[in-house]
N, C-alpha and C positions, 0 to 999 in steps of 0.2 A: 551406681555400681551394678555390674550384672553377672549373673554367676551362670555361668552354662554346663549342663548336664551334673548338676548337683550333688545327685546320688554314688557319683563316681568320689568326689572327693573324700579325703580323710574324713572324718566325724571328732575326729580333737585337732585342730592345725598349732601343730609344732607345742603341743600341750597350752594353749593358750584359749582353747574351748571350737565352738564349730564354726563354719566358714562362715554363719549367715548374720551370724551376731557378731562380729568381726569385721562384714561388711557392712551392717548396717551402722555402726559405730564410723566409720570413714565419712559416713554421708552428714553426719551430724551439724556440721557446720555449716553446711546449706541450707538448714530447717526445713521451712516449709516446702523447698524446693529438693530438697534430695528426693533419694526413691533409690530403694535396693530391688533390681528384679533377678528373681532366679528361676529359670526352667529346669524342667527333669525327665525323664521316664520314672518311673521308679524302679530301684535296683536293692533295697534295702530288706532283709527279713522281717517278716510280722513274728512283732512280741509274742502276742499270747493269740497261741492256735486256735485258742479257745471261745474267742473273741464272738460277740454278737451285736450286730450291726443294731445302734444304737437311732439311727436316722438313716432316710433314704440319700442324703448326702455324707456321711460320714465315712474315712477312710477305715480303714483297718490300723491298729496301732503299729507303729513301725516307729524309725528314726527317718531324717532326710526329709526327703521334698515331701511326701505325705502327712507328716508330721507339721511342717510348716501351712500344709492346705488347711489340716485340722484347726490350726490356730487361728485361721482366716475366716470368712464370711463363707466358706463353703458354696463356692458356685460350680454346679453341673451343667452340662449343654443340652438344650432340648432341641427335638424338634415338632412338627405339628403333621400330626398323622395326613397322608393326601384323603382317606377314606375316612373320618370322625372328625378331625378336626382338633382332636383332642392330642396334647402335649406329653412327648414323654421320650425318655432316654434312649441314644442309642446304643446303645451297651451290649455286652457278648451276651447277657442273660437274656437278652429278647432275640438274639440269632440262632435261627431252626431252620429244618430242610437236610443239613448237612448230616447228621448222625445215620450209622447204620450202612454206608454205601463203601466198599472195602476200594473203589476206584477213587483216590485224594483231588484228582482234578475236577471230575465228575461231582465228587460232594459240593468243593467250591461254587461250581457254575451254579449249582443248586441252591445256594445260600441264599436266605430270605431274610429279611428283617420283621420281626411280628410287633405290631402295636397291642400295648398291653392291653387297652382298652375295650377293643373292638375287635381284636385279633385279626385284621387286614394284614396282607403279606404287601411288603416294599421293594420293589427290585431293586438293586446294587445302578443302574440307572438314574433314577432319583435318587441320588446321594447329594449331588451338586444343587441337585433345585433345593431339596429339605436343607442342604446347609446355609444356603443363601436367604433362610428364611429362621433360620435358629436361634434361638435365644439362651441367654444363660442368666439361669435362677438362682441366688443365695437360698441359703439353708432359711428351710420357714416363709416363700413365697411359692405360689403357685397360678401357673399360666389356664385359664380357661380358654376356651374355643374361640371368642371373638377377639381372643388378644391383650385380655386385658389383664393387670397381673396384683392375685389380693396376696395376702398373708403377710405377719409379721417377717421380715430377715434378720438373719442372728447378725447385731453390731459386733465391727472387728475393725482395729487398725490397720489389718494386714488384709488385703482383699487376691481374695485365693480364686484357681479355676484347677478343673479336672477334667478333662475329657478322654474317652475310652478310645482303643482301634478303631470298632465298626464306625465312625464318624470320621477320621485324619482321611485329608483329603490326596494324599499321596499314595495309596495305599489301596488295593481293591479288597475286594469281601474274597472275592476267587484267590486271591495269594496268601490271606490271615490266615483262611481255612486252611488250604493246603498245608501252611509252616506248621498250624496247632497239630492234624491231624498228624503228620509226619512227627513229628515230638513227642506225642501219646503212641503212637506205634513204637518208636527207637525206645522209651520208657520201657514200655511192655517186654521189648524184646531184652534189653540191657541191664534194666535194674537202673538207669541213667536220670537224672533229672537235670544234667546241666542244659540242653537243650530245651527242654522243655520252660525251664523255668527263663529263659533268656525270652523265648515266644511270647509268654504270658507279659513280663516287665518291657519288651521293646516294640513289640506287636501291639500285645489287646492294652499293655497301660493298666495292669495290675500290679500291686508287691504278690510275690508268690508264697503259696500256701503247701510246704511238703506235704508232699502223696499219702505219707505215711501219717499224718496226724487227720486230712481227710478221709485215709478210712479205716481209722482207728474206732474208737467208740462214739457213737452216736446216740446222743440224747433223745434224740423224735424215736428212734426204735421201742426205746424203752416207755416212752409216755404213750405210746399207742396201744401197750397190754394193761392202763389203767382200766381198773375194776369198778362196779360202780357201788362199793360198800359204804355204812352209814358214816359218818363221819363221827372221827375221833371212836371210833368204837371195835371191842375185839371179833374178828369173823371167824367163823364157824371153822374148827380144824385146827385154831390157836391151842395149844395145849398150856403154853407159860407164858407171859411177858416178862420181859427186862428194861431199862432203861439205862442207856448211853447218853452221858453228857459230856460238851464241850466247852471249855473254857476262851472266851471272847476279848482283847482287850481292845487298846486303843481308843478313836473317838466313839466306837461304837459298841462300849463293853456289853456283855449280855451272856448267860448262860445258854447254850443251845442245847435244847433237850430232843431226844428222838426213842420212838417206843415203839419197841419190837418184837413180833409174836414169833413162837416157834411151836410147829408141829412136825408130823414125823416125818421121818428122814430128811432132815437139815430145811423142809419146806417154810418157808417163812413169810412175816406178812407188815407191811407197814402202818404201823396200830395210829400214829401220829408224831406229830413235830411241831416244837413251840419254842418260845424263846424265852428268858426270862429276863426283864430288863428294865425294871423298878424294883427299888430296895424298901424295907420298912421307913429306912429312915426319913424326915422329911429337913424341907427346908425352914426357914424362922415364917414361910407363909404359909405352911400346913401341906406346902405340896411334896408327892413322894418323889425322892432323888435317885436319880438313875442307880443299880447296882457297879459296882467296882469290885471286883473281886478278888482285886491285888492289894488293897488297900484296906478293906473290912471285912474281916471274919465274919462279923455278923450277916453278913448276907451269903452267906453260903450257907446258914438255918434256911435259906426260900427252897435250897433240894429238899429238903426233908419234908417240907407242907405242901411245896408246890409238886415235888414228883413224888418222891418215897410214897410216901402217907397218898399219893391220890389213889382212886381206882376207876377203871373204865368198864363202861358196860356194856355187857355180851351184844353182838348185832344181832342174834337170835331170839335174846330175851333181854331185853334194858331194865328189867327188875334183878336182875345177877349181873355181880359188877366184878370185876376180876383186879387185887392186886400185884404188885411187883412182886418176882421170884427175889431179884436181886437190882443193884444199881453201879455204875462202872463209873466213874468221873477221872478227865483226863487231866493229869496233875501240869501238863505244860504251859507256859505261855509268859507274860509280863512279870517282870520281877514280883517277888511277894506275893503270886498266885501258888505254889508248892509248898512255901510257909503254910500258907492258909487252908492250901487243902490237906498238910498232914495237919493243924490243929484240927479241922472237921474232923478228920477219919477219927480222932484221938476221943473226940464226943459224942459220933458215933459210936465207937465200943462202949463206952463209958455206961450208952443208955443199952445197950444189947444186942446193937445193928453191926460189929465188927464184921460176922459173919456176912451179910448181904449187901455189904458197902464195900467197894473196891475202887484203889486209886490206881490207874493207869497211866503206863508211861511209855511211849515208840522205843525201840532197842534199837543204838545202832549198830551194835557189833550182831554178827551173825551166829549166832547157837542153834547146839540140838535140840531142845525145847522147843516149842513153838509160844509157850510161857513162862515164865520164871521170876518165882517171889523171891525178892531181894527185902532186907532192913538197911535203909540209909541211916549213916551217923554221921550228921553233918554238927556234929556239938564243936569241933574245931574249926569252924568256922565264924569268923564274929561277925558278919555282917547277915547271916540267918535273925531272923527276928523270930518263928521257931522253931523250936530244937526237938532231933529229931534221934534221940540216944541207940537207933536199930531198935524200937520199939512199933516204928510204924510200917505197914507190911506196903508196899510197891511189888507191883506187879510191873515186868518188863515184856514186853509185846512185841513179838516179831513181827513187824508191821507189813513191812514188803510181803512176805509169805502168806499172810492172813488176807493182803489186799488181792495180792492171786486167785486165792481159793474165792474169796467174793468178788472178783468179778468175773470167774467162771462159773459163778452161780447167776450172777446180774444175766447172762447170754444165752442162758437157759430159755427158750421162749412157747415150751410148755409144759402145765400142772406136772407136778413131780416130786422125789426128790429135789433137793438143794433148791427149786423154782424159788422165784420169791415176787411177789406179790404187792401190787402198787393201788392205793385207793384214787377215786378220782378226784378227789380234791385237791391235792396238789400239785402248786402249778411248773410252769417249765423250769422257775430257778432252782427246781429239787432235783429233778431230770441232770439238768447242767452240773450241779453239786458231784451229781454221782459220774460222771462221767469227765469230769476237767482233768482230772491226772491221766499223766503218761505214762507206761511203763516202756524206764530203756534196757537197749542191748547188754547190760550191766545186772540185768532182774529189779534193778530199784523205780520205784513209783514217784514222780516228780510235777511239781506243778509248773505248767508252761507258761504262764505269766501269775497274775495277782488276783485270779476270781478263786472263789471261793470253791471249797471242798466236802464242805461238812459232814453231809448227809451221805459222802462215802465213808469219811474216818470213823462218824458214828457207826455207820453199820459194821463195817470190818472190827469193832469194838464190840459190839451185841455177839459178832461173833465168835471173839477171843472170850465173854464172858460166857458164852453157852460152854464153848471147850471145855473151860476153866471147870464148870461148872457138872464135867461127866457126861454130857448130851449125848457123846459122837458115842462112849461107853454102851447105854441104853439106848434102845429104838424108841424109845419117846423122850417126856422130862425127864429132865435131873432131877434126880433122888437125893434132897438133901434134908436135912432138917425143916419142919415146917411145908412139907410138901406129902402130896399122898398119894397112892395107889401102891402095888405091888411090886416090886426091882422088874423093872422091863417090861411092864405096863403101859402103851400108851393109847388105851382106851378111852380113860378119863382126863378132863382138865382138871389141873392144879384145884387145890383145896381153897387155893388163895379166892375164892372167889366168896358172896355173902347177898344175899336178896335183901333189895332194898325196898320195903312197899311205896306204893307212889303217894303223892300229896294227894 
């Protein structure tokens, strides 16, 4: 069976699922002799904008023929540099010469192919030789100079290939350029992308990536203002810390904790980020069992030892160690994690922490508040396991609104007000965290596929508890019980702090 130009067809045929499992199902009965071949450009949108290229053969998540290469052995085309000798792709990321020259013809003719290697320029002339000379790699092999080809390749029933514009051999480098540049032009002038996006999928043999999510928020922005403070520890200008926790489930339950400093005018600082993801309990072999937090109360006692009660110490003096103002936990997620965190909050008051424990919860209706403590009575409910008579205080979080104001503070890109402040120690998937939501035309915050957010919702959470908390009131800490200096003081840090002599 063969299926030509793929990406065009439906994606459910006549509701009975996609074309390719459809076809390969026809072949069945030839066995060893069938064979479903499908071709494509690709034509299909990438899933999640957010995406980070996991292997130097891996596609971009999509449906359609990319999705099928995915499942395959992953083969690229190479070729062999004329000037190193050394093996490598011919792809749009290594075409240069062209940018910058406002004549579209003129860019073309100037079009070069750069070896990554060596950085030797390749005329559009040698295209035919290098191809007559080209090899294609599965995923996990690599060609050296003499030809010979080591590394493990990924096994796969389905043997896949990919190859980019700058390589098809019907096709000059002088005409790709031209259509691209012409499509980035009418874009700029239009506000247009169906031009543009047809170049990139029929030309270069990309799925296309809208404009707007390319220059949206950018993770490497933000990692290149890391600081080089000590790790895990409060820096100089912190006035309070707080802590934001998130509630984990799934195969990979876990408490995600994230601790964060405030100083004056909304300036803030990323004190640390941990997870928590062993419970007391153990197994019948003495080993400790992962936390579930939908499931057992008792391990929601690890906030109180593991964060409450910790304290971290000053980067200026590691003999002064500074505790929490307050603690925020987000009451969402897997069944039986909202039961469990109104039992916590219930034991917290109980011991005298009502005041500094807060359960949080995204609002979705739109209010004037920007917070609003609500008492749930869910006692009419029988399948609650606990009961919650409007005894237990929920806070409701205008979360879109909150996520605005932080991440017009994230774009802030010096010392300031609202700046905020990133240690060097952590790595890009915190970056990524903070930056994977989109905000659409609607004002609401949405995640574009299935990566992870946390270390934005937590912060937009430290936020909501600083408000909560009188911050934006006073030009420094909140003034609340158990805190010190003067109403509108922020000379000094919190009193929470206590000198620990050393061993």
């Amino acid at each position: 069976m063969a299926l030509t130009d793929y990406d065009r067809f439906p994606e459910n045929v006549d509701g009975e699922g996609d074309a390719f499992t459809l076809a390969s199902k026809r072949t069945t009965t030839f066995m060893s002799s069938g064979m479903t071949l499908v071709e494509s450009s690709p034509g299909r949108d990438i899933t999640d904008t957010k995406w980070r290229c996991g292997g130097a053969h891996e596609a971009p998540p999509t449906t359609g023929i990319l999705s099928l290469y995915n499942r395959g052995d992953r083969r690229r085309w190479y070729w062999p540099c004329p000037h190193c000798g050394e093996y490598f792709q011919p792809v749009m990321d290594n075409m240069t010469g062209y940018r910058n020259n406002p004549d579209f013809v003129a860019a073309g003719q100037a079009a070069r192919l750069m070896c990554p290697h060596c950085r030797g320029l390749i005329a559009p002339e040698q295209k035919r030789e290098l191809n007559n000379k080209g090899i294609w790699l599965r995923e996990g092999e690599r060609a050296v100079a003499d030809g010979s080809i080591t590394g493990t390749p990924r096994n796969s029933r389905i043997a896949s290939f990919w190859m980019e514009g700058p390589a098809a051999a019907f096709q000059t480098w002088e005409q790709l350029i031209f259509k691209l540049l012409a499509a980035e032009e009418e874009y700029e002038r239009t506000g247009s992308e169906e031009t543009l996006k047809a170049v990139v999928n029929t030309d270069i043999g990309r799925p296309y990536l809208p404009r707007s999510a390319t220059e949206q928020r950018k993770s490497e922005l933000l990692e290149q203002r890391a600081e080089p403070f000590p790790r895990r520890s409060v820096p100089d200008g912190v006035r309070f810390i707080e802590a934001t926790v998130d509630v984990q489930g799934g195969k990979n339950r876990r408490f995600v904790v994230q601790i964060t400093g405030y100083g004056e005018q909304g300036e803030r600082w990323i004190v640390d980020r941990y997870n928590i993801r062993h419970s007391l309990r153990c197994s019948p072999n003495g080993e400790s069992l992962p936390v579930d937090p939908a499931a057992y109360p008792e391990d929601w006692d690890l906030l109180l030892t593991d964060v409450f009660h910790k304290t971290w110490p000053l980067a200026s003096d590691p003999d002064v160690r500074m505790r929490l103002m307050a603690m925020a936990v987000d009451t969402g997620g897997e069944a039986g994690v909202t039961d469990n965190a109104y039992r916590f909050w219930c034991r917290c008051r109980s011991d005298g922490l009502g005041n500094r424990v807060f359960l949080f919860k995204g609002d979705g209706l739109r209010r004037d508040r920007l917070i609003n403590r609500t008492f749930p009575d869910n006692t009419g409910r029988s399948a609650r396991r606990a009961r919650a008579s409007g005894d237990v205080a929920l806070w409701l979080v205008q979360t879109d609104a909150f996520k605005d104001r932080v991440n017009n503070a994230l774009w802030r890109d010096t010392p300031g007000p609202n700046y905020i402040h990133f240690p060097d120690w952590l790595g890009r998937w915190f970056y990524d965290e903070l930056t994977y939501e989109e905000r659409g035309s609607d004002g609401k915050w949405r995640k574009p596929g299935r990566g992870a957010n946390e270390a934005f919702d937590l912060l937009v959470y430290a936020d909501a508890l600083a408000v909560l908390h009188g911050y934006e009131r006073s030009a420094g800490p909140p003034h609340r019980t158990g805190h010190s200096g003067k109403r509108g003081s922020s000379s000094r840090r919190s009193v929470l702090v206590k000198r620990y002599p050393r061993n």
